[in-house]
N, C-alpha and C positions, 0 to 999 in steps of 0.2 A: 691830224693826229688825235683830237679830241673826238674826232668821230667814232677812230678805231680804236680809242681807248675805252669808250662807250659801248661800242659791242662786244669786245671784251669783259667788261665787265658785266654786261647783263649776260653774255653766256657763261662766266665764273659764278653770279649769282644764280644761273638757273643750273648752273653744275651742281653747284654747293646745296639747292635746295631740293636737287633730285638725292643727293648725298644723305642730305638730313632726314625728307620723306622714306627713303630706305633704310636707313636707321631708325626711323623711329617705326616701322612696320617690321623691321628685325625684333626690338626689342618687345613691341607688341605679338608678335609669333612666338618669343622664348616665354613669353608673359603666359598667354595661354597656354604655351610648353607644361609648362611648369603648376599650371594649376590645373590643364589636366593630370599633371603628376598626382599632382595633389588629393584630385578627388579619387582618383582609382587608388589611388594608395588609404583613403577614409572608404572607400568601397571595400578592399581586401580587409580590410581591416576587421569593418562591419562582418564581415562574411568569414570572416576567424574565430570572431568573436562568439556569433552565432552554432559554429558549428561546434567550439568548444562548448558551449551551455550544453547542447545537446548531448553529447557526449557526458559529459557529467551526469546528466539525467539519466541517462541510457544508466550509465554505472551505479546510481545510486540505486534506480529500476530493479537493474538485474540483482544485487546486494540485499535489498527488500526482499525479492522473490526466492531470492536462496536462502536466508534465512526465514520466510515462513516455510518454504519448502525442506528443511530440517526440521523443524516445528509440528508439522503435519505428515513425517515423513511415515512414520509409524501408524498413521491413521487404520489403515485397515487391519492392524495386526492387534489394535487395541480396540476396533470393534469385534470384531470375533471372542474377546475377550466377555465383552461384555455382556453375553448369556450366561457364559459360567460364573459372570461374579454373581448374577443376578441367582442361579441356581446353590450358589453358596451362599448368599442372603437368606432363601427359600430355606435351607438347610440350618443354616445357623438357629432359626428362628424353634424349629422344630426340636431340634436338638437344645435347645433352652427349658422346653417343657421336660426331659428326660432327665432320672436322676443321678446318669453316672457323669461327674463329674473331671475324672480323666480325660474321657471321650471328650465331653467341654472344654476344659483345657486343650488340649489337642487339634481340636478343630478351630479352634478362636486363633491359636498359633499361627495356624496355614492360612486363616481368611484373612489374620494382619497380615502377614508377608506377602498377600498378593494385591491386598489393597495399599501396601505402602509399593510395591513395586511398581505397582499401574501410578501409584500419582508421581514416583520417582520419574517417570517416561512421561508426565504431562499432562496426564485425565485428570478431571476436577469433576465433583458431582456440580449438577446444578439444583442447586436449593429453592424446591416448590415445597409446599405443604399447605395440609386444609386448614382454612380461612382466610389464604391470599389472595386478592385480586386475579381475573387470568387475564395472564397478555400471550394473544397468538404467537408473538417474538420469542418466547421462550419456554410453550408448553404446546402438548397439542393436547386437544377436548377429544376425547373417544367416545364419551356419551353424556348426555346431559338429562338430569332428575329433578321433579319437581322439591323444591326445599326455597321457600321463601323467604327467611332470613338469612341466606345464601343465593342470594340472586347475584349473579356475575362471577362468582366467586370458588375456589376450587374445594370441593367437599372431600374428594379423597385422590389421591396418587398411589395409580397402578403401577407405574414401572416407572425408575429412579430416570432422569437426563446424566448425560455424562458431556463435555467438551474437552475442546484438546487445544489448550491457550485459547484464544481468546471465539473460537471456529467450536459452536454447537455441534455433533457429530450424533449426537442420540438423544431430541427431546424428549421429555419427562410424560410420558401417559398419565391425562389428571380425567377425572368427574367432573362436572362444574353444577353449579346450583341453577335451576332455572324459573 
C-alpha cells in the first residue's frame, strides 16, 4: 500500500505542479495582457495627443492668416491711391505759393480728409528724410551723388514710402550721398 500511495502522490504532485506551471503561465499571459494594454493605450494616447497640438496649430495658423489677411485686404485699393495722394501733395505745394486763400482752404480740407481716411484704412507714411542713415530695408536709392559729408546717407526723398500695418507696400524713393 505504501508503494501505491507513493505513486499516487508523485502523480498528485506532478498533477498539482502542472496545475501551478499553468497558472503561473495564465497569470504571465494576462501580465503581458495587460501591459500590452497598457502601452497601446500610452500609444493612443501619444498619438491624440500629438494630433491635438497640431490641430491647434493649424487653428491658431489659419486665425494669424485671417487676420493679416483683413489687414492687407485693401492693399491694392490703397495703392492705386497712392498717385493721387502723391499728386495732391504735388498740388498742395503749388497752391501754397498762390494768393487765394479760399482756394487754400479748400483744397487743405479735401487733402485732410483723404489723408485721414487712407490712415483710418491702415496706411502709415514711412518716415525717411535727408540726413538719415540708408537702410536698403526701408528705402530704395534711385540714384546716387557725389556729397562727401553725406556719404552713406540720404540727401533727398523723392517720393514719400507708405505701409499697410506692419507690410511696406511703397518704399520711399531717396538720393543718397556717395
Amino acid at each position: 500500500m505504501t508503494t501505491e500511495n507513493t505513486e499516487i502522490d508523485k502523480e498528485m504532485d506532478d498533477v498539482t505542479l502542472d496545475n501551478n506551471a499553468s497558472e503561473e503561465q495564465i497569470v504571465a499571459d494576462e501580465l503581458s495582457v495587460e501591459e500590452q494594454l497598457t502601452q497601446d493605450l500610452a500609444k493612443e494616447k501619444d498619438k491624440y495627443l500629438r494630433l491635438f497640438a497640431e490641430f491647434e496649430n493649424y487653428k491658431r495658423r489659419t486665425s494669424k492668416e485671417r487676420i493679416e489677411l483683413y489687414k492687407t485686404a485693401n492693399q491694392e485699393v490703397l495703392l492705386a491711391m497712392l498717385p493721387v495722394l502723391d499728386d495732391f501733395d504735388r498740388a498742395m505745394v503749388e497752391i501754397l505759393k498762390s494768393d487765394d486763400q479760399l482756394l487754400l482752404k479748400g483744397v487743405e480740407l479735401i487733402h485732410e480728409k483723404l489723408k485721414s481716411t487712407l490712415v483710418s484704412k491702415g496706411l502709415e507714411q514711412v518716415e525717411v528724410k535727408a540726413g538719415d542713415a540708408f537702410d536698403a530695408d526701408f528705402a530704395e536709392a534711385i540714384t546716387q551723388i557725389p556729397a562727401p559729408n553725406m556719404k552713406g546717407k540720404i540727401v533727398d526723398v523723392l517720393e514719400k514710402g507708405y505701409k499697410l500695418g506692419d507690410k511696406i507696400i511703397r518704399f520711399p524713393k531717396v538720393v543718397i550721398g556717395q
